[in-house]
N, C-alpha and C positions, 0 to 999 in steps of 0.2 A: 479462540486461538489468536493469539498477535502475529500481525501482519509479518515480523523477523521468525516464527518458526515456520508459519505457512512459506513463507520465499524458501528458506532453507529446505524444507522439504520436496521443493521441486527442482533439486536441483540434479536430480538423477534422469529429470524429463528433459532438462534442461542442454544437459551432457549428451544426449542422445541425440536431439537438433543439432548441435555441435557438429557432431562427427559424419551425421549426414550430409550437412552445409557442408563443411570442409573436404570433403571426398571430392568433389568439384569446383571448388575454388581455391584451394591452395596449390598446386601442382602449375597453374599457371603464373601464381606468385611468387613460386620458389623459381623457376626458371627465370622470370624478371629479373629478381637479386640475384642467383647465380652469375647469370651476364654483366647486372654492375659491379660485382666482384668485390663486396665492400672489405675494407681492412680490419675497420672497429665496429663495435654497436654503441651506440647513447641510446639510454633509455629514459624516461619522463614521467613523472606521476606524482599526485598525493594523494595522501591518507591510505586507503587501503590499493588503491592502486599505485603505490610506492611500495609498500609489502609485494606486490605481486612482481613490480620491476628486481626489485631483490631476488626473488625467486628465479626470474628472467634470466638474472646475469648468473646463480650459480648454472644455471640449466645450458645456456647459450657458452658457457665457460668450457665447461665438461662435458657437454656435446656436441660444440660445434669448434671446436678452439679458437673461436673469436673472444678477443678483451673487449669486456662490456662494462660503461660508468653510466652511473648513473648522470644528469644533467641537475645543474643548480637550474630553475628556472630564473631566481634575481640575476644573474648574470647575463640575460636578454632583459628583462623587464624592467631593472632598477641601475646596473650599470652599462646597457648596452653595449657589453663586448662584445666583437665580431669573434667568431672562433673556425679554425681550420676542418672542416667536417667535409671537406672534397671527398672526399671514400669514405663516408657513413654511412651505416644505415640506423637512422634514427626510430626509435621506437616507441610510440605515444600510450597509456593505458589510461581509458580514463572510462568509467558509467557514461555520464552523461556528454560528453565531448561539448560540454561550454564552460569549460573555466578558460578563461583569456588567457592567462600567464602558459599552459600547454599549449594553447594557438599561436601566442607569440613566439614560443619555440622554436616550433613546428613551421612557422614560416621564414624565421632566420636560418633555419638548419635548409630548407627547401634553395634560400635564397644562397646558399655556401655551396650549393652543388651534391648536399646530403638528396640517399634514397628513403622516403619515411614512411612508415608503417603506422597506421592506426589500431591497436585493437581495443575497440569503441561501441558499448550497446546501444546507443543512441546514433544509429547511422545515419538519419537527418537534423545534423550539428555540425556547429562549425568547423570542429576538430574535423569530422570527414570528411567533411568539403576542403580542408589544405591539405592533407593528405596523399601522396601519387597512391595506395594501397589501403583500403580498408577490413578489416579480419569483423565481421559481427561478432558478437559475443552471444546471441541469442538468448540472452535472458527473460527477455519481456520486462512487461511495466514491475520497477521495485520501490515501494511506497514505503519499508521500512528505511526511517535514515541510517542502519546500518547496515553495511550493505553484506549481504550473504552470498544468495547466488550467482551476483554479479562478480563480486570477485571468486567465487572457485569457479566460473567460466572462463574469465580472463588465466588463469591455470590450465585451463582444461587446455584452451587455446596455445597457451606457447608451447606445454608439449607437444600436442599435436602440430602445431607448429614445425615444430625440432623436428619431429621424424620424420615428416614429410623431405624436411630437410636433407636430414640425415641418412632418409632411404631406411628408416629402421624399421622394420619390418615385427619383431619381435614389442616393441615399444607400441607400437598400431594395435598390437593385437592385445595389448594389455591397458590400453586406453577405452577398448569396445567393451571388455569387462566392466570398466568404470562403476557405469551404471547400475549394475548389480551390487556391488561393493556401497555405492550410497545410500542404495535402499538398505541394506544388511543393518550397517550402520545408524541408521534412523533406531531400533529396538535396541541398542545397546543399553546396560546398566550403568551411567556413568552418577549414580545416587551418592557414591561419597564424596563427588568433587562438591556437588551442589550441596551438599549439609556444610561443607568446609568450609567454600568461599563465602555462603550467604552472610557470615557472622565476621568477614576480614575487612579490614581496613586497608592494605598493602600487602602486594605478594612479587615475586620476582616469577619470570617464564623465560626459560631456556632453551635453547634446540642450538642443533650444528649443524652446518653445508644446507641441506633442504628444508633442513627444519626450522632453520633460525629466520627465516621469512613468517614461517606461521606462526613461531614464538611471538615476533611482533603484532603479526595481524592480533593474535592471541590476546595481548595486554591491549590493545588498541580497545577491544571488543569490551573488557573487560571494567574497561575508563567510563565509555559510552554510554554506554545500556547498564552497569552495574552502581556506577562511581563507585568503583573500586578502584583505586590507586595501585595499577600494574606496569612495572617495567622490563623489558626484556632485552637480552644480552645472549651474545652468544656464549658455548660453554667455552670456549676458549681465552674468554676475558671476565670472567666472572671472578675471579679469582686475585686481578689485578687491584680491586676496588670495592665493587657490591658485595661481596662478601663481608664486610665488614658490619653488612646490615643483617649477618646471620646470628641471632641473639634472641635466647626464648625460644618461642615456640612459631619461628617464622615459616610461612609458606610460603614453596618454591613448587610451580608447574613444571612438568618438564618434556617436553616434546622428545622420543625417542626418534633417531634418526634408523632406518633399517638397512644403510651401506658401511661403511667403512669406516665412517665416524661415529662409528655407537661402540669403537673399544676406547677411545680418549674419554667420550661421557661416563660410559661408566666406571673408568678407574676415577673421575672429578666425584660421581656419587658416592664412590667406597669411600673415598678422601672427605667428602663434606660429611656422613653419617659418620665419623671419627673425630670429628673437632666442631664439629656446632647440632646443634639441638634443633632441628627442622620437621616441618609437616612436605613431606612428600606426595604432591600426586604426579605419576609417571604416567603419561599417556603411551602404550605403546603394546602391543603384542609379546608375549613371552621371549622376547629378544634379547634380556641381560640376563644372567643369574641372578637368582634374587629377585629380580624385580615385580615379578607378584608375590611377594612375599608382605603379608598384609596385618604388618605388626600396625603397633600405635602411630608407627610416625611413617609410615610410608603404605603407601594407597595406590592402589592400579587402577588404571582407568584402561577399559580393553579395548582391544580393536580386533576389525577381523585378521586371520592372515595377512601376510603380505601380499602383497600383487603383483608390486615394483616397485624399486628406491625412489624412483620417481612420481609416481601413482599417492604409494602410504601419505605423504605430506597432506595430501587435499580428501582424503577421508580422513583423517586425524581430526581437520581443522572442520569439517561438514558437524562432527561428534560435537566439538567444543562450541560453536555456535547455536547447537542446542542446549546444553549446559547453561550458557551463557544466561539466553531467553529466564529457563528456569529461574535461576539464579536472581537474577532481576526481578521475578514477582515476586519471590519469597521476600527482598528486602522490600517490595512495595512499590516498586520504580517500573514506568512506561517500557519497556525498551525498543519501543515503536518511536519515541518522540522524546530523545534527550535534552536536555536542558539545553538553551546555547546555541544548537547545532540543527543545522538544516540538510536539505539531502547534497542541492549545488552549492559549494564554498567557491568562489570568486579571491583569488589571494594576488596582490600585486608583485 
């Protein structure tokens, strides 16, 4: 078993520390912010901990109604602009908390008068050490350089985050589920995606509002451990441009969303199986018409129930990272140890 399905499959143990840890240390945290009363959030990250910031800002958007940007880090690092973050509260994501350009940040934003948040599996690291608040991620040691359970921790964390926040009481109690939901998920038959993708060369990955963070982590994953050539968009802009790469017999992944934006996608699906010739795989639970409907060109990949609009994204994305694994030794490729890439990237 490679080091990326073993991490991914702990990550239901994983969730569980989580929520135990958090029962007693968020509630003091949230009080802290409350008091400093921040206006905005910035948030920080790369690679897959920039997938997760995305995720942040729709969650922190639609749950907390704070405006959340992400942060350029070159604009500390390369042109040292001062920037106004007197009422922020800064948000750090990061595995390992030693890439410089997130500590540079994090210490200019500290130096402005920002409140900043760390949520960091590596709590003896830099990154935690500038920091006024550190959230663990509790993952333990991840020796795959993709990272799996690290980031659907950092997930697990900003929900539970939010609710605590939020006082949400109903969102808590569908977070404690979690755990069962990943394990469900570990047995699923997701066998057509990996016959599909093992033989591609280039594919597009889709999602909306919650989903279109995993759509990215998705293609991310898919670059890494596959070299497969995947890019992802959301389904709201699909249509402006990449669409133009729909020709033959192209594959399109597609993260179902299970709120409010799953009637724009699927009127964008009835539109695209009418004017171009695609391989469909729909990750998503019996949530469109149609969509398990398991003709030639269109493929379900299942999921259990929903849980919660918020919840479904990070079992979606737990399914796909086992996919992924697969998929990778059928073409012959490590996906413990991608070409190129290491687990700390260092970026100025």
């Amino acid at each position: 078993m490679s080091h990326m399905r073993a991490e991914a499959k702990e990550i239901p143990l994983v969730t569980k520390k989580q929520l135990d840890t958090y029962s007693q240390l968020l509630p003091a945290f949230i009080q802290r912010i409350k008091h400093f009363s921040p206006q905005f959030i910035v948030t920080v990250g790369r690679g897959s901990s920039d997938h997760a910031a995305s995720f942040a800002k729709y969650v922190f958007e639609t749950q907390l109604g704070l405006v959340t940007a992400s942060a350029a880090p070159s604009i500390e690092t390369i042109y040292h602009a001062p920037l106004l973050m007197e009422k922020a509260l800064v948000v750090a994501f990061s595995q390992s908390g030693q890439s410089s350009d997130l500590c540079e940040v994090m210490t200019a934003a500290k130096k402005a008068g920002a409140l900043t948040v760390a949520f960091v599996n590596k709590t003896q690291s830099p990154l935690a050490d500038i920091a006024h608040m550190v959230i663990p991620l509790c993952a333990g040691d991840e020796v795959s350089v993709a990272a799996t359970k690290s980031f659907v921790a950092t997930l697990v964390a900003i929900l539970t985050f939010t609710a605590y926040w939020k006082q949400d009481g109903d969102l808590l109690n569908k977070l404690a589920q979690l755990p069962e939901y990943f394990l469900q998920t570990q047995s699923l038959n997701w066998t057509k995606g990996i016959q599909d993708l093992a033989t591609r060369s280039n594919v597009l990955v889709l999602g909306r509002g919650f989903t279109f963070p995993i759509a990215s982590e998705g293609a991310l994953k898919l670059k890494e451990t596959c070299k497969l050539h995947a890019e992802a968009f959301s389904s709201a802009e699909v249509l402006h441009g990449p669409f133009a790469l729909m020709t033959g017999n192209f594959p399109l992944i597609v993260f179902v969303p299970s709120d409010a934006a799953v009637t724009g996608l699927s009127a964008l699906l009835d539109r695209l199986s009418k004017i171009a010739t695609c391989t469909y795989l729909i990750v998503a639970e019996d949530r469109i018409k149609g969509v398990n409907d398991h003709s030639e060109t269109r493929h379900f990949l299942p999921l259990p129930p929903s849980l919660h609009p918020l919840c479904d994204p990070l079992i979606a994305i737990q399914a796909f990272y086992l996919m992924a694994e697969e998929c990778a030794k059928i073409r012959s490729i490590d996906p413990d140890k991608p070409d190129h890439l290491s687990k700390v990237t260092n970026t100025c």
